[in-house]
FIDRENRO-632779 format. One record per residue (C-alpha): residue in one letter; x, y, z; residue number from 1. Coordinates in steps of 0.5 Angstrom, whole numbers, plus 500, padded with zeros to 3 digits. Example, Ala and Ser with C-alpha at 12.3 -4.5 7.8 and 13.67 -1.06 7.14 Angstrom:
# residues 2
A, 525, 491, 516, 1
S, 527, 498, 514, 2
# end
This chain:
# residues 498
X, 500, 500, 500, 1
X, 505, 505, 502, 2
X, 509, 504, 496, 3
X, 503, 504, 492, 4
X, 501, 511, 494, 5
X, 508, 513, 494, 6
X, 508, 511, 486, 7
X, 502, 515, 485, 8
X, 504, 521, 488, 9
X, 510, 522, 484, 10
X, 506, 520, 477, 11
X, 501, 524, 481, 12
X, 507, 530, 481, 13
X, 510, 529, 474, 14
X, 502, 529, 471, 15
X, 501, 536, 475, 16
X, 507, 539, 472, 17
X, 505, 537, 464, 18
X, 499, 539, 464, 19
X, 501, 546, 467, 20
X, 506, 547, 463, 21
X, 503, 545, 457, 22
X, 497, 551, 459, 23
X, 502, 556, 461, 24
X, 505, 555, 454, 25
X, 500, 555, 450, 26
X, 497, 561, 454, 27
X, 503, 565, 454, 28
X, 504, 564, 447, 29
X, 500, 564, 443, 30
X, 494, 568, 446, 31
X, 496, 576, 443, 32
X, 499, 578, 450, 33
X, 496, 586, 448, 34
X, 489, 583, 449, 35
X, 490, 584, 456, 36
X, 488, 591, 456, 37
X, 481, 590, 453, 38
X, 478, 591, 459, 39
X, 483, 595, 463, 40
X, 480, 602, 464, 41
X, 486, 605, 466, 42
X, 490, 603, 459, 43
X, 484, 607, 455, 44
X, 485, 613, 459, 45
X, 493, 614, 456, 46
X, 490, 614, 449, 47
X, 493, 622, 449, 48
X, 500, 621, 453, 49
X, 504, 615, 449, 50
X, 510, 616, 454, 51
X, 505, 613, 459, 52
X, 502, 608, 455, 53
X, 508, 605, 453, 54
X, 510, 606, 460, 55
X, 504, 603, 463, 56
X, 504, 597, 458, 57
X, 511, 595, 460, 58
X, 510, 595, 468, 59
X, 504, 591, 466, 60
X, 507, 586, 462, 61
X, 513, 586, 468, 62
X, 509, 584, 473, 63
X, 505, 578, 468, 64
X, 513, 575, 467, 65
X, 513, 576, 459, 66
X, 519, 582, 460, 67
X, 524, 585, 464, 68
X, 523, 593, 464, 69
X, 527, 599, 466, 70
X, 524, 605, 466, 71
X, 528, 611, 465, 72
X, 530, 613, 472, 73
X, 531, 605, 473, 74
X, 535, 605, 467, 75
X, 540, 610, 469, 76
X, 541, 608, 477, 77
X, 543, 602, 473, 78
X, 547, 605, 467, 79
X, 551, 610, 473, 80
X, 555, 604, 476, 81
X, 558, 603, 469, 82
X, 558, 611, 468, 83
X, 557, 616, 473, 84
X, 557, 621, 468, 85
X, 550, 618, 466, 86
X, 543, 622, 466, 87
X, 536, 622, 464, 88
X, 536, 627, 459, 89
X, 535, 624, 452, 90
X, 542, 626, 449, 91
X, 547, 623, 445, 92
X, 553, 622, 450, 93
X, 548, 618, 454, 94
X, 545, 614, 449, 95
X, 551, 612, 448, 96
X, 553, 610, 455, 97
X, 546, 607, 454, 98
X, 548, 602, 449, 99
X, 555, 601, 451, 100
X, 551, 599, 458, 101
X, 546, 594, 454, 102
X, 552, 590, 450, 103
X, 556, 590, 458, 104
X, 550, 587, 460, 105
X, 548, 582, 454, 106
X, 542, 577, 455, 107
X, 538, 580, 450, 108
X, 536, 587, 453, 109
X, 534, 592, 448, 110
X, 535, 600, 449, 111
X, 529, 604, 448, 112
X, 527, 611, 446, 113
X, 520, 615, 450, 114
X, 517, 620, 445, 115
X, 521, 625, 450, 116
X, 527, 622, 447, 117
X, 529, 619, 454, 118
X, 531, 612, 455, 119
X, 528, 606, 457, 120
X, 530, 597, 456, 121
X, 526, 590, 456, 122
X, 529, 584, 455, 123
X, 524, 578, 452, 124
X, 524, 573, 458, 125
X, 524, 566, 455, 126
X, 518, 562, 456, 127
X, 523, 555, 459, 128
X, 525, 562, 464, 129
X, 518, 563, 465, 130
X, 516, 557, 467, 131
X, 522, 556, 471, 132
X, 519, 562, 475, 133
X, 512, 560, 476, 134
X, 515, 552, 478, 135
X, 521, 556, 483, 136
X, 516, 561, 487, 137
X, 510, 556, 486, 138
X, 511, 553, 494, 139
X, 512, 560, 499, 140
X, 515, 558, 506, 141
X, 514, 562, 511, 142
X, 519, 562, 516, 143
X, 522, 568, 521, 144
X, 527, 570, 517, 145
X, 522, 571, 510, 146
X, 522, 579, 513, 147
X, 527, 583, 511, 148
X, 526, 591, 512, 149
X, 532, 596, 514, 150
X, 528, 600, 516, 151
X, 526, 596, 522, 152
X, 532, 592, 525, 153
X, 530, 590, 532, 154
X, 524, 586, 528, 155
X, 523, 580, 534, 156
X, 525, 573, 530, 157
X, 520, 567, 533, 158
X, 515, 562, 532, 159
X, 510, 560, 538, 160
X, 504, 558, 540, 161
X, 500, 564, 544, 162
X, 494, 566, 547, 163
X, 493, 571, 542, 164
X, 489, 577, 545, 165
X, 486, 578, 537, 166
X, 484, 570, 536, 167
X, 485, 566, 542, 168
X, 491, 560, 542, 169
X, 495, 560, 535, 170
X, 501, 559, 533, 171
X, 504, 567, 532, 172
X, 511, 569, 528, 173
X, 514, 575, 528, 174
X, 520, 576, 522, 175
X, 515, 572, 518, 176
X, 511, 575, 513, 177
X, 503, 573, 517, 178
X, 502, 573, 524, 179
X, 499, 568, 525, 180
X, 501, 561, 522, 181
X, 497, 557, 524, 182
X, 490, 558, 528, 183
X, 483, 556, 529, 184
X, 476, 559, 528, 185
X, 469, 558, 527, 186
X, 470, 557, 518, 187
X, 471, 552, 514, 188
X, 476, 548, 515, 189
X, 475, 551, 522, 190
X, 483, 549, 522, 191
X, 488, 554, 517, 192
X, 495, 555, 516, 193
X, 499, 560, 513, 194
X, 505, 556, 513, 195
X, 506, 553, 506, 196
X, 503, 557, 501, 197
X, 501, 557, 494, 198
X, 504, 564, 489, 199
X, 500, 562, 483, 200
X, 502, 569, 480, 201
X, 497, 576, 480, 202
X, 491, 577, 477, 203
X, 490, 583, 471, 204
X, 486, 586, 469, 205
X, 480, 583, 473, 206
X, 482, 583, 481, 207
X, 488, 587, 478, 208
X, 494, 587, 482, 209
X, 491, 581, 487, 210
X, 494, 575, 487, 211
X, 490, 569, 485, 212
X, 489, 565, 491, 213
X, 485, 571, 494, 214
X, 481, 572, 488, 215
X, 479, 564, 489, 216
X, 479, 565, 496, 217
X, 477, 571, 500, 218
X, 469, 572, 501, 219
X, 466, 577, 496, 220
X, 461, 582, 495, 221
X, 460, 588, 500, 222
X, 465, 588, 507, 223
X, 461, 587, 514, 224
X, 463, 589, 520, 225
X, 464, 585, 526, 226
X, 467, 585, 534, 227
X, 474, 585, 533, 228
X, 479, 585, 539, 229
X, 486, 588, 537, 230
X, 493, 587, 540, 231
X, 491, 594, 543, 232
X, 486, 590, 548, 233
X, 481, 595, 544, 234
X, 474, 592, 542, 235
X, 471, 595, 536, 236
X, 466, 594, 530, 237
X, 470, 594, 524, 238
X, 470, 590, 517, 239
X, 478, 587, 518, 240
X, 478, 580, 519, 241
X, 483, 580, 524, 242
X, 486, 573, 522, 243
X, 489, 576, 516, 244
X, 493, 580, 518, 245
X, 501, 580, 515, 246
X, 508, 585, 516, 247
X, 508, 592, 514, 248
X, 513, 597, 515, 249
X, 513, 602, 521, 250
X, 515, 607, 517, 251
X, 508, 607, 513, 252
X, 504, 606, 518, 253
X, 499, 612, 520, 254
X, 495, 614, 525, 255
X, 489, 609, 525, 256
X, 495, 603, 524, 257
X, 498, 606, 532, 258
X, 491, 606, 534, 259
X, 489, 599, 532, 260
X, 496, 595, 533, 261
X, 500, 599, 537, 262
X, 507, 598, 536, 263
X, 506, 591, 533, 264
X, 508, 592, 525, 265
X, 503, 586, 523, 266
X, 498, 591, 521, 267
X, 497, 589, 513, 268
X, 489, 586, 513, 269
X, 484, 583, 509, 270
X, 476, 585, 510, 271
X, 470, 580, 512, 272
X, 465, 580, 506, 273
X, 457, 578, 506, 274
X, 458, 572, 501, 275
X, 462, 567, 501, 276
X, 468, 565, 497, 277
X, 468, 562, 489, 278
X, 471, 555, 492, 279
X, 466, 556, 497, 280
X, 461, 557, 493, 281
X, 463, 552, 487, 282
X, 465, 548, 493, 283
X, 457, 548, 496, 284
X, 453, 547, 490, 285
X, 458, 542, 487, 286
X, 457, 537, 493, 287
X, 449, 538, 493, 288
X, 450, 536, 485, 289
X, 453, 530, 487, 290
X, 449, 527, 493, 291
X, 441, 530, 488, 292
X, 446, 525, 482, 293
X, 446, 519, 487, 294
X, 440, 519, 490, 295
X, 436, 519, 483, 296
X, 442, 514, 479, 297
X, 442, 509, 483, 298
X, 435, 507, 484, 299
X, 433, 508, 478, 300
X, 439, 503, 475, 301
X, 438, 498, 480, 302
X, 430, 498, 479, 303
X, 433, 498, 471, 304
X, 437, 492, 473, 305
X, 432, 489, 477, 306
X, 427, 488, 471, 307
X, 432, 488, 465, 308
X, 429, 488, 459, 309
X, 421, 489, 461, 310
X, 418, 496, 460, 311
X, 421, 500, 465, 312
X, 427, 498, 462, 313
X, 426, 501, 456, 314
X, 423, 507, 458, 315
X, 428, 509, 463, 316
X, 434, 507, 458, 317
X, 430, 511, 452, 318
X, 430, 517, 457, 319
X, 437, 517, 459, 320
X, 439, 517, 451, 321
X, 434, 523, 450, 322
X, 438, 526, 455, 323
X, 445, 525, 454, 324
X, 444, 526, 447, 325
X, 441, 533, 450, 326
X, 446, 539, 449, 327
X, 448, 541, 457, 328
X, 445, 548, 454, 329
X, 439, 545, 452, 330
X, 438, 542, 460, 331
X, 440, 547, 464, 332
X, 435, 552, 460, 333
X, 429, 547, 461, 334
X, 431, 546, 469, 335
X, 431, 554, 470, 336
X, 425, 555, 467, 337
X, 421, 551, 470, 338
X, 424, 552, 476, 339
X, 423, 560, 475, 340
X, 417, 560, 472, 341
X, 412, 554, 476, 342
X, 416, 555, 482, 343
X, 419, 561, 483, 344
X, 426, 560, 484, 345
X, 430, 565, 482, 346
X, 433, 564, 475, 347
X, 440, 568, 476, 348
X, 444, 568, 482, 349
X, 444, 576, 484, 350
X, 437, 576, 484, 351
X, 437, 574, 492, 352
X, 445, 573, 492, 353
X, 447, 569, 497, 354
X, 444, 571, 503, 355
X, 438, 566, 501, 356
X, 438, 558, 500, 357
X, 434, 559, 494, 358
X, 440, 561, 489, 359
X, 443, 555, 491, 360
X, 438, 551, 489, 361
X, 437, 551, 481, 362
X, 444, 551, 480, 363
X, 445, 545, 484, 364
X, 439, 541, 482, 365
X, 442, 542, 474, 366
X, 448, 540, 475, 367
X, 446, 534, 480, 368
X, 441, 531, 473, 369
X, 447, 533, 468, 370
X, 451, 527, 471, 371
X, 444, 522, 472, 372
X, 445, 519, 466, 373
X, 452, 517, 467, 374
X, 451, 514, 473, 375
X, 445, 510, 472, 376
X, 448, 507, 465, 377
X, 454, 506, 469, 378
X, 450, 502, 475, 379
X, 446, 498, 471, 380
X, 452, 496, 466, 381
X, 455, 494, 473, 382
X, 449, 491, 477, 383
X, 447, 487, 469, 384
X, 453, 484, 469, 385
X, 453, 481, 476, 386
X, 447, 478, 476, 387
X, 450, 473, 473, 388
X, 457, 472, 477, 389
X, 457, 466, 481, 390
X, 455, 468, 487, 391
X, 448, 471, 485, 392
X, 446, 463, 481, 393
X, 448, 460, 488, 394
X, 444, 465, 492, 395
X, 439, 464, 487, 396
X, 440, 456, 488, 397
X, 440, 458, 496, 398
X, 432, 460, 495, 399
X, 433, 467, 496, 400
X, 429, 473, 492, 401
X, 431, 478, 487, 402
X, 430, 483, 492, 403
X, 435, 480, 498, 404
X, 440, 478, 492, 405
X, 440, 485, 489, 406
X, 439, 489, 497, 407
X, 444, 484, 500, 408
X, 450, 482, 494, 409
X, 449, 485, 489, 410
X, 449, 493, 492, 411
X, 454, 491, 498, 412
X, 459, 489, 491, 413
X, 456, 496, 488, 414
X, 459, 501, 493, 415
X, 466, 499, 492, 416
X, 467, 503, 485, 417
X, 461, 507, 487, 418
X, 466, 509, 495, 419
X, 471, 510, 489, 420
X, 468, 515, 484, 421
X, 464, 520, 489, 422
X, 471, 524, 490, 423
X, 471, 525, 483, 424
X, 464, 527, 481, 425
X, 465, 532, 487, 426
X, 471, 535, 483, 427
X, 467, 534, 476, 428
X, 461, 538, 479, 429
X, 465, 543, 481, 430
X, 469, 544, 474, 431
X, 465, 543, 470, 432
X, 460, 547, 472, 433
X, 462, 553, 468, 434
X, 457, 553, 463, 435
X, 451, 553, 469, 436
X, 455, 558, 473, 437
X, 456, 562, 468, 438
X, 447, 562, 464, 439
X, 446, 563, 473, 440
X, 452, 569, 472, 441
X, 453, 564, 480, 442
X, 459, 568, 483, 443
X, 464, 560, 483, 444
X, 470, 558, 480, 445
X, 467, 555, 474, 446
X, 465, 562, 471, 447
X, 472, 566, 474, 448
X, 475, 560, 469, 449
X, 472, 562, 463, 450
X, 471, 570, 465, 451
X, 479, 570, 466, 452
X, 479, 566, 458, 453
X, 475, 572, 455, 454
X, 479, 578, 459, 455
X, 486, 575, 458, 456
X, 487, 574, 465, 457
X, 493, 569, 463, 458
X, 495, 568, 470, 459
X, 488, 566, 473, 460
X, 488, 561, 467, 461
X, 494, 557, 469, 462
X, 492, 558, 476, 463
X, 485, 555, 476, 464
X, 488, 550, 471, 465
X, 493, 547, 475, 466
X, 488, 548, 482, 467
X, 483, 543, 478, 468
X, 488, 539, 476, 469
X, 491, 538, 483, 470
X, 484, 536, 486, 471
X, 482, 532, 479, 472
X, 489, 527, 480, 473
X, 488, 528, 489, 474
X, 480, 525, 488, 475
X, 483, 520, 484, 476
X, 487, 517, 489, 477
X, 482, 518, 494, 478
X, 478, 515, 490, 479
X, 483, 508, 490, 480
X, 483, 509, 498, 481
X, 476, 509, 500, 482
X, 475, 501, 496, 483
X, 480, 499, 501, 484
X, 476, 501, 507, 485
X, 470, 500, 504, 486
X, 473, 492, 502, 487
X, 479, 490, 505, 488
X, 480, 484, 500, 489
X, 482, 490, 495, 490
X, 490, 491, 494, 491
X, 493, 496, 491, 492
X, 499, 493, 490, 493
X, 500, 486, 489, 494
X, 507, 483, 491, 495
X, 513, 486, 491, 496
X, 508, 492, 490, 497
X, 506, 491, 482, 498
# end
């Protein structure tokens, strides 16, 4: 077993890796990168100032990774430590400095010129340069050392567990980049740490500037405020969500920081919101989906095994072909206008937004029957199948029923790969909702994914992609452990562990 899991998490690494790689590639090439300004307001504003414009386009482009940029005054800072003589101004003494400083440096850096005249660089950063970058600052670890500021050289380095006044017991740092690396609380899933964390890259344009964990993970909507105890001892009602909090230099501290956190310099906070994360949300109606596709599935293909072959059979089996022949679009519009029109519920998700139930409900039920038919062409297929394995034909010679043979043998049997798919219909819920999220504009992960397609948002792309691909290999092992405990006969690994 250990051998086996060992194996499969190091598959599990390589296919990780691939199938990142692969996107990032095929995103960051191949998709124009201009496009990413489509959507930004600020980029359409510089229409009139070219020298800003280009400004504004390389810092962006630095920041997604397709370039290295020095601006005017960067570039001169650099090119002083080869000439001092060296200035902004656009003259020909210094655009041979420049030049004489950029053949110095090699590496494929180009010089450039402002409509002003005054000089800036770029170099094209390579794709395998890239994809090293992502893979290099992918894993972040926090530690006491993480922060380095010379403006605060007595900064404490430790890590302990304390009685935080702000969150009770947790595990606190100070040299680290949060405050708290591990703590507890009354939100899924009740137990967090800040102590490995994933640098997926920073969204642009949409959620400018916002790593894109953070999208994924923080609440949304309108900020709401809550009791919150700071360092201070001081209780108050206040939008910050105390748990965020992350290191901030003393000498851009203000007046209301010193109220709040006196002289502790972790002041850096998140807001709470009113609705709940898009992984919350993919997360709630995807489980929902599930567990509505089972309930519906497995009777129905055990009552269609059960009377093989007769009319109901043959009814059920037409039925579940007209549906998989169905367009997904076509499903999702009937079962949201019959859901609105005789029963009311809401057919788009902002109608109510997520303070009601009733938003929740279309979306789940859609998908929940978008996966009825597979489950119950697989369940029959398998339970078909059975019936005429040995141990049924000795239970029938037995004298048993049908009904005991099915309930007693023939399920017992079923719910090992059924155990063994549920992990994976979950994740199958979640990311391949995008289309339903989508028609019900439903604020998840599903419909982030293909809003970041049409806005050219190329690091929420790979950083949807490589979340779905970690969970989709993770529920597939989880899959193959939970047939063990379900049946212990099962082995993973014969011996010498092939």
């Amino acid at each position: 077993m250990k051998r086996y899991v060992i194996e499969r998490l190091l598959r599990s690494l390589i296919s990780i890796f691939l199938v990142t790689t692969v996107v990032y590639a095929i995103v960051f090439t191949m998709v124009p990168r201009n496009l990413i300004f489509k959507q930004d307001p600020n980029y359409n504003k510089m229409i009139k100032t070219p020298d800003s414009k280009a400004n504004y386009e390389n810092t962006v482009y630095e920041r997604m990774g397709y370039i290295d940029y020095y601006n005017t005054k960067e570039l001169q800072e650099k090119a002083a430590k080869f000439d001092k003589s060296v200035t902004t101004a656009g003259t020909a003494k210094n655009e041979k400095i420049y030049k004489d400083y950029i053949k110095s440096i090699g590496n494929g850096w180009t010089l450039h010129r402002f409509e002003n005249k005054e000089f800036y660089a770029t170099r094209e950063i390579p794709l395998y340069e890239r994809v090293y970058k992502f893979y290099a600052n992918l894993i972040v670890i926090d530690h006491p050392w993480r922060i380095h500021d010379s403006s605060n050289p007595k900064l404490e380095r430790y890590v302990r567990f304390e009685n935080d006044k702000s969150v009770g017991w947790a595990l606190t740092g100070s040299g680290t980049e949060h405050k708290y690396l591990i703590y507890f609380n009354g939100e899924f899933p009740y137990i967090h740490q800040n102590i490995v964390t994933f640098n997926l890259g920073t969204s642009y344009p949409t959620y400018a500037n916002i790593p894109v964990l953070q999208v994924i993970t923080q609440g949304q909507g309108r900020t709401i405020s809550k009791d919150v105890t700071f360092p201070t001892g001081v209780t108050k009602s206040s939008p910050i969500n105390i748990y965020t909090r992350t290191y901030k230099s003393p000498k851009n501290a203000d007046s209301r920081d010193k109220a709040n956190f006196g002289n502790d310099p972790y002041t850096n906070t998140l807001n709470n919101y009113a609705d709940p994360s898009m992984i919350s949300n993919s997360f709630v109606i995807g489980v929902i989906g599930v567990i509505i596709s089972y309930i519906i599935g497995l009777p129905l293909g055990m009552l269609m095994a059960r009377y093989k072959d007769g009319w109901f059979d043959t009814l059920s089996t037409a039925s579940i072909t007209f549906m998989l022949a169905l367009p997904s679009v076509a499903t999702i519009y009937i079962i949201r206008y019959i859901g609105s029109s005789l029963f009311g519920l809401p057919d788009s998700f902002p109608l109510l937004g997520a303070s009601s139930p009733s938003s929740y409900v279309l979306p789940a039920l859609i998908l929940g029957i978008l996966s009825v038919p597979r489950i119950v062409v697989w369940f029959r297929r398998y339970l078909v199948d059975q019936q005429g394995s040995d141990y049924v034909r000795f239970a029938r010679a037995k004298g048993l029923s049908e009904v005991e043979i099915s309930r007693h043998h023939l399920f017992k049997n079923a719910m090992v790969p059924i155990v063994s798919g549920i992990p994976g219909s979950i994740l199958l819920a979640i990311t391949g909702a995008t289309l339903t999220e989508t028609i019900f504009a439903f604020p998840g992960m599903g419909k982030m994914l293909i809003d970041s397609i049409k806005a050219a948002n190329n690091s929420m792309v790979v950083g949807l992609t490589f979340i779905f691909t970690v969970l989709s290999i993770l529920s597939l092992l989880i899959g193959d452990l939970l047939m063990t405990v379900i049946d212990p006969r099962i082995k993973l690994a014969g011996k010498g562990g092939k």
